[in-house]
C-alpha positions as CSV (number, residue, x, y, z in Angstrom):
1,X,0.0,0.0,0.0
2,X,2.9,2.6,1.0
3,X,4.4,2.0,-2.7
4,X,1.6,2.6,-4.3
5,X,0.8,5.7,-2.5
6,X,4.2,7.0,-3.6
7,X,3.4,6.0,-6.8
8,X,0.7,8.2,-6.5
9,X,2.4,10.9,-5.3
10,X,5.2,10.5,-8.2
11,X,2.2,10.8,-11.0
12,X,0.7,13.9,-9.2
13,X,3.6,15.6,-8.6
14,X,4.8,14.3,-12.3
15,X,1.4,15.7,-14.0
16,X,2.5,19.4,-13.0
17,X,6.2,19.6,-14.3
18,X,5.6,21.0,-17.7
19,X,8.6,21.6,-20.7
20,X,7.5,25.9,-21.8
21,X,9.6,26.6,-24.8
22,X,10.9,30.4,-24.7
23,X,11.7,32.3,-27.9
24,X,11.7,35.6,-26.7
25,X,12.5,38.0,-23.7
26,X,9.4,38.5,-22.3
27,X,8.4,34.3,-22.5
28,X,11.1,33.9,-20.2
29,X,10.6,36.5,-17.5
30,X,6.9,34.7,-17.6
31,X,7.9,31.5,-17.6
32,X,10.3,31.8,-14.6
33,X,7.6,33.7,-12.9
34,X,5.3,31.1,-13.6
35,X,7.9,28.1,-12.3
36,X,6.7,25.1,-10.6
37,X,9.0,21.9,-9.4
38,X,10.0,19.8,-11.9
39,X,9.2,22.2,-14.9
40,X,11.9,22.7,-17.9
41,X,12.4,26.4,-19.6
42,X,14.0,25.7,-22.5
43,X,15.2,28.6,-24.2
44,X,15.5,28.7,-28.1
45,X,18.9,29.7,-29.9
46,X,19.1,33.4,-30.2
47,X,19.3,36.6,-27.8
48,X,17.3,37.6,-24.7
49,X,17.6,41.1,-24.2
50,X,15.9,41.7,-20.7
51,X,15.6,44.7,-18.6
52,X,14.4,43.5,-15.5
53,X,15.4,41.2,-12.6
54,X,13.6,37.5,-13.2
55,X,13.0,36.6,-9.4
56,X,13.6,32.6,-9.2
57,X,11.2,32.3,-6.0
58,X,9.1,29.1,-7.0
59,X,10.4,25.8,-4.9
60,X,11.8,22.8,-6.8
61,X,13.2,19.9,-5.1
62,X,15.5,17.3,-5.4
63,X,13.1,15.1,-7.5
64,X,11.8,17.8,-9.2
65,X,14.3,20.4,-10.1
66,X,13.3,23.8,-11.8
67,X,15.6,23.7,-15.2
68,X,16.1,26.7,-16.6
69,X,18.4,25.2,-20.0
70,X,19.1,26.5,-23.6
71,X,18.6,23.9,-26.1
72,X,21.9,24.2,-27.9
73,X,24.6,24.7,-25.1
74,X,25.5,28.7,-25.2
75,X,23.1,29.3,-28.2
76,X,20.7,31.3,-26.0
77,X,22.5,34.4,-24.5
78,X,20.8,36.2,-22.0
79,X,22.5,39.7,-22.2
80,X,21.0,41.9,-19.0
81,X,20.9,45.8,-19.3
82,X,19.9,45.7,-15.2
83,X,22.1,45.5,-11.9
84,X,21.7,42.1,-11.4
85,X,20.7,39.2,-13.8
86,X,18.5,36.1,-12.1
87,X,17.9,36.4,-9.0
88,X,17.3,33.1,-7.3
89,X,15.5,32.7,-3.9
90,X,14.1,29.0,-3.9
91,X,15.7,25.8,-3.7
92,X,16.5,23.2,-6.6
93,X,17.1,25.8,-9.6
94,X,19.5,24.6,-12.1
95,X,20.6,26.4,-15.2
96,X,22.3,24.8,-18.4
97,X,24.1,26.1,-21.0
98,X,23.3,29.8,-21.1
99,X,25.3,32.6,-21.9
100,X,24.9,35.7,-19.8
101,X,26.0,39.1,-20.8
102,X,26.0,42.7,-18.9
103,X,25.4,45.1,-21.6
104,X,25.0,48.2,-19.3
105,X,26.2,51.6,-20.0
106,X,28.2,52.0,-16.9
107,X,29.7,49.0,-15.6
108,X,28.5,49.9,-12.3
109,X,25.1,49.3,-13.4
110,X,25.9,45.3,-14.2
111,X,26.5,43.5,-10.9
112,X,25.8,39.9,-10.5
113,X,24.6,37.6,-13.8
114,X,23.1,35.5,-10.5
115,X,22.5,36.7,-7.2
116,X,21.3,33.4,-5.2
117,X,20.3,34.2,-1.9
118,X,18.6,32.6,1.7
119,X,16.5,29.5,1.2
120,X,18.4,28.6,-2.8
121,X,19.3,25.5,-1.7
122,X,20.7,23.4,-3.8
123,X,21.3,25.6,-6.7
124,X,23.2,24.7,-9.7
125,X,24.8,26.4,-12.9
126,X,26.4,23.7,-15.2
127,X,28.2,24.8,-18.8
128,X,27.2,28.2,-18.3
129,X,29.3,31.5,-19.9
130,X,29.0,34.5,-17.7
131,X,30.7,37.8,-18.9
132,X,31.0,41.4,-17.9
133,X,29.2,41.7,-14.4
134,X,31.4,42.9,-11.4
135,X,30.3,39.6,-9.8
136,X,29.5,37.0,-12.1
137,X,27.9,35.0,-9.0
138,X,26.9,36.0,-5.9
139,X,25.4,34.4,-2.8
140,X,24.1,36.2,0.0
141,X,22.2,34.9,3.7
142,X,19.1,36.6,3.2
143,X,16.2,36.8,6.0
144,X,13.4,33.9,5.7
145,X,10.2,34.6,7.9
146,X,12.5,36.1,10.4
147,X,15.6,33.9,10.9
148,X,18.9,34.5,8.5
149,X,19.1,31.7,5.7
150,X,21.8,31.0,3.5
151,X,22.1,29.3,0.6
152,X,24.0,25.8,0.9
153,X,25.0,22.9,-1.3
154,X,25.5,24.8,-4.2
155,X,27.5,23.1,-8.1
156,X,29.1,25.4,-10.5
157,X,30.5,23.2,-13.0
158,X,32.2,23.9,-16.2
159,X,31.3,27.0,-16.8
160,X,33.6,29.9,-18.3
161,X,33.7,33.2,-16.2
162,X,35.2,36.4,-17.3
163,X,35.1,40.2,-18.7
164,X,35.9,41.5,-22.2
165,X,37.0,44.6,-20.6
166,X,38.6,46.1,-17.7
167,X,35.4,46.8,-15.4
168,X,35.4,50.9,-14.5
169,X,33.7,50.5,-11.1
């Protein structure tokens, strides 16, 4: 009886996680927004300009990861005219094979591609380019209901981190 009522739980839990294909800047500040454990964002090959902060604050866990992935590796760049690229405060986000670009102005203006702070367990960022922030990553303890939470058992793996410029911070 007990497997079968994780069975179940698999198949409900399953029948939520959706793949949304993104072609376009605004798809995938909606589709982030609109993140649920175990969904896939799979961003098409091409370039996401975006202006604003996507806030990673949906929950995935360690059975159901929130993927956020390009479909060729660094075909999709992200390039970010904003001070900080995603910021990620749930657990179990994992992003594949972007590229992320700071394209501001004044360098100042382009601080983290990721900020990942309090309860972003478990966060991961595999084959990934990041270039021209004055942080690439950052991770921060961040309050959560009260109490100070910081981020723990984080992978970056294989990725390539760097400027094309001196930064004039």
């Amino acid at each position: 009886l007990f497997c079968f009522a994780l069975a179940g739980l698999h198949v409900a839990l399953s029948a939520h996680a959706k793949t949304v294909d993104v072609s376009d800047a605004a798809g995938l500040v909606a589709a982030i927004a609109g993140a649920a454990a175990g969904d896939e964002i799979v961003l098409a090959d091409g370039t996401y300009t975006v202006q604003q902060s996507p806030k990673c604050t949906a929950a995935g866990t360690a059975g159901a990861p929130i993927v956020v992935r390009a479909a060729h590796p660094l075909q999709a760049k992200v390039v970010f005219d904003a001070l900080e690229g995603f910021h990620v405060m749930g657990p179990f986000w994992r992003f594949e094979g972007l590229e992320v670009r700071g394209s501001c102005a004044n360098d100042s203006d382009c601080e983290h591609a990721f900020h990942v702070v309090g309860a972003a367990h478990d966060f991961a960022l595999v084959g990934c380019r990041l270039v021209d922030f004055n942080a690439q990553l950052k991770v921060n303890a961040d309050q959560v209901s009260g109490a100070w939470v910081q981020p723990h058992h984080g992978l970056v793996e294989g990725c390539e981190v760097y400027d094309s410029h001196p930064r004039k911070t």
